[in-house]
LOMARKE-728303 format. One line per field, with one value per residue: residue number from 1; z, x, y of N, C-alpha, C in turn. Coordinates in Angstrom, 3 decimals, padded with zeros to 6 digits. Example, Ala and Ser with C-alpha at 12.3 -4.5 7.8 and 13.67 -1.06 7.14 Angstrom:
residues 2
num: (1,2)
n.w: (007.800,007.080)
n.u: (013.190,012.850)
n.v: (-005.690,-002.250)
ca.w: (007.800,007.140)
ca.u: (012.300,013.670)
ca.v: (-004.500,-001.060)
c.w: (007.800,007.870)
c.u: (013.200,012.900)
c.v: (-003.300,000.030)
//
This chain:
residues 86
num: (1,2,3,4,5,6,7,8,9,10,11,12,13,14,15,16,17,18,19,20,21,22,23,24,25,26,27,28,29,30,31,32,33,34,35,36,37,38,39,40,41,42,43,44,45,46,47,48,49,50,51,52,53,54,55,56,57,58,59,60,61,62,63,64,65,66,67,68,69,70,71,72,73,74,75,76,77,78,79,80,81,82,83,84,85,86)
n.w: (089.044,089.714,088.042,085.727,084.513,083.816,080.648,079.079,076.773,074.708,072.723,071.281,070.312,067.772,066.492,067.373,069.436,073.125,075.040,078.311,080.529,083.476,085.930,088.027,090.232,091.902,091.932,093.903,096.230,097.189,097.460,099.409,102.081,102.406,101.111,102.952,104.642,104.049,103.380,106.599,106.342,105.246,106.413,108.438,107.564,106.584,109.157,110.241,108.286,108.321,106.594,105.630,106.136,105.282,103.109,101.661,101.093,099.408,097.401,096.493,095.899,093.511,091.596,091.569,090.020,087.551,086.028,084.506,081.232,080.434,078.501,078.359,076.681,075.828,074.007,072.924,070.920,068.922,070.409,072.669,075.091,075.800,077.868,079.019,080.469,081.853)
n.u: (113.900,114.907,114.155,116.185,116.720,115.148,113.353,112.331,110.840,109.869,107.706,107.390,105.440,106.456,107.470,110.328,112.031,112.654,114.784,114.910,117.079,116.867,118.387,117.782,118.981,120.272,118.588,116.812,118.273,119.130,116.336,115.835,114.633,112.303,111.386,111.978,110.031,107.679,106.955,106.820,104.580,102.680,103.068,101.733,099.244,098.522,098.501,096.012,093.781,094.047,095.978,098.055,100.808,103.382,102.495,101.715,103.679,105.656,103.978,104.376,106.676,106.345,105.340,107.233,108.952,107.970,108.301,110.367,110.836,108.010,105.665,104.956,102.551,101.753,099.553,098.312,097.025,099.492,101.318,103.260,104.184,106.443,107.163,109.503,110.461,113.434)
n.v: (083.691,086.871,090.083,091.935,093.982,096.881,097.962,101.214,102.916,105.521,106.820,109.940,112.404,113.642,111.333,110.896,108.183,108.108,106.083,104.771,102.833,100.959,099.338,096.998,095.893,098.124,100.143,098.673,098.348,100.529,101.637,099.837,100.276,100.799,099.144,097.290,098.526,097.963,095.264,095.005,096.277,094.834,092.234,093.118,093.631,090.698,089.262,090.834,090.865,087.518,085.838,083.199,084.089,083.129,081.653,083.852,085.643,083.825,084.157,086.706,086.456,084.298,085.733,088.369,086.408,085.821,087.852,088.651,089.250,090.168,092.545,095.467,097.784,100.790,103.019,106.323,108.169,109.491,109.118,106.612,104.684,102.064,099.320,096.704,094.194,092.586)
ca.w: (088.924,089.561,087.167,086.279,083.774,083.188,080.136,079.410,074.977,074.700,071.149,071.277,069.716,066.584,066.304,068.024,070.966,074.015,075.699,079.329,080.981,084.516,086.406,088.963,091.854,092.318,092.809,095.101,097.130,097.238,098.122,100.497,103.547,101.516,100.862,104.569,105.734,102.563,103.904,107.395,106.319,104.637,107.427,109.680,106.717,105.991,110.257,110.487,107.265,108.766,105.929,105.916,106.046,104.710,101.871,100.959,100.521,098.430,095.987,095.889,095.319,092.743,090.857,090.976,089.337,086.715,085.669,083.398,079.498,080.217,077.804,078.546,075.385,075.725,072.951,072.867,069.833,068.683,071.627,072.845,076.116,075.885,079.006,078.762,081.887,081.706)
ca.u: (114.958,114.629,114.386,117.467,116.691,113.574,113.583,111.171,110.891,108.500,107.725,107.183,104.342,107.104,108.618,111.817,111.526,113.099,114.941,115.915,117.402,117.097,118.529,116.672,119.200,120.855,117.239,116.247,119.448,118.679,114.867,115.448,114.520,111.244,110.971,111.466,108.709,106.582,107.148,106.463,103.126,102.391,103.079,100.710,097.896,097.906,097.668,095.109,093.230,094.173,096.017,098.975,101.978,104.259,101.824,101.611,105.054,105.868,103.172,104.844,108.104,106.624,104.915,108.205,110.250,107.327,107.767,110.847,109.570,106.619,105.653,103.791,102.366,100.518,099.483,097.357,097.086,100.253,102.546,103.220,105.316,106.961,108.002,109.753,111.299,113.948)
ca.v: (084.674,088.255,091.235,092.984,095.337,097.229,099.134,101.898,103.509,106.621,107.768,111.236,112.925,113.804,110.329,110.482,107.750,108.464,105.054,104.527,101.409,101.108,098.235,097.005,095.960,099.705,100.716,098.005,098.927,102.685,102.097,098.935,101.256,101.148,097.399,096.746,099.072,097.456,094.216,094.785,096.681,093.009,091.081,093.378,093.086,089.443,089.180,091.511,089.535,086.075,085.277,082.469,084.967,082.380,081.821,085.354,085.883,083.027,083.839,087.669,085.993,083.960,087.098,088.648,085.553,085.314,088.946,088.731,088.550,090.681,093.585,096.527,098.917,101.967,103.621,107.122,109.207,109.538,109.274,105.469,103.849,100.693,099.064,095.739,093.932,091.189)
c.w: (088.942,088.361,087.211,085.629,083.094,081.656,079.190,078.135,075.321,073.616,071.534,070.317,068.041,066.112,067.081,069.840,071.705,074.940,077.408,080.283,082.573,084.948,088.058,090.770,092.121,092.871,093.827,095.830,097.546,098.066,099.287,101.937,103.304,101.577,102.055,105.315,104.931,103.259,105.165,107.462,106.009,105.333,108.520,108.793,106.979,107.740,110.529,109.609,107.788,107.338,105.896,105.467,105.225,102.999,100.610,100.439,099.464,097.606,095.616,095.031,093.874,091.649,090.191,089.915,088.051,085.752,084.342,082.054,079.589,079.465,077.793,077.232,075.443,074.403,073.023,071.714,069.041,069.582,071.944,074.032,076.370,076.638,078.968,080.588,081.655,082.637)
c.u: (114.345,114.542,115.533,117.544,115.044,114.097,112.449,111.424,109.568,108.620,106.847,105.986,105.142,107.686,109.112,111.216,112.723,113.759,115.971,116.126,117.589,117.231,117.925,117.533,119.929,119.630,116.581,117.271,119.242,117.469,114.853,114.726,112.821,110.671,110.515,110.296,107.547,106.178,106.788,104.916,102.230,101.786,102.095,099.351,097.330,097.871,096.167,093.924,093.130,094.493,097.368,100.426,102.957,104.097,101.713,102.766,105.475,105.037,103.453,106.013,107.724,106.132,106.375,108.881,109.497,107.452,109.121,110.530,108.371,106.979,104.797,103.372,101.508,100.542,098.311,098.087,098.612,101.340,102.189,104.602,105.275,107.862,108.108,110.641,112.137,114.914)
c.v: (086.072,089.418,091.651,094.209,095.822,098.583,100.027,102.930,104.272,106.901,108.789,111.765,113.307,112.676,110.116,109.696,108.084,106.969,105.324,103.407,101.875,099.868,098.239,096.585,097.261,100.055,099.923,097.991,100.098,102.578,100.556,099.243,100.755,100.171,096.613,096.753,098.033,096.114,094.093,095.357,095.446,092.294,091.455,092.957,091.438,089.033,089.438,090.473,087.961,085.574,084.545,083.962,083.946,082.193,083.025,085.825,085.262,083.216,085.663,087.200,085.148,084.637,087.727,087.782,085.288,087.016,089.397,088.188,089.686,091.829,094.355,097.509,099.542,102.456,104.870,108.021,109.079,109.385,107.253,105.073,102.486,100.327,097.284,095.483,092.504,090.930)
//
């Protein structure tokens, strides 16, 4: 299953965190133009490489479907960004 919501907490150098939810198919609608070219840059690589094109894809696709649950946490000095994806 895909991502649908990434969401992205900054604590501020004073405390106060900062939260913003971004859903992920509006922006992969918006930047598809993007995805396409992405995708056909891919398909010239893993030629160029000699690498199974079919193969390569299916092991992006299964990156993506493995990526809801994950939790990112920075932390420097006092400031900290917490990026969650589900």
């Amino acid at each position: 299953m895909m991502p649908q919501l990434v969401t992205v907490k900054m604590m501020r150098p004073n405390g106060r965190p900062i939260r913003i939810w971004v859903p992920v198919l509006p922006v992969l609608l918006v930047l598809s133009p993007l995805v396409v070219l992405a995708a056909v840059v891919a398909a010239v690589a893993c030629l160029v490489y000699r690498i199974s094109l079919l193969r390569a894809f299916g092991t992006g696709w299964r990156i993506m479907s493995a990526l809801p649950g994950t939790r990112v946490d920075v932390e420097h000095g006092r400031a900290a960004v917490l990026v969650s994806i589900r």
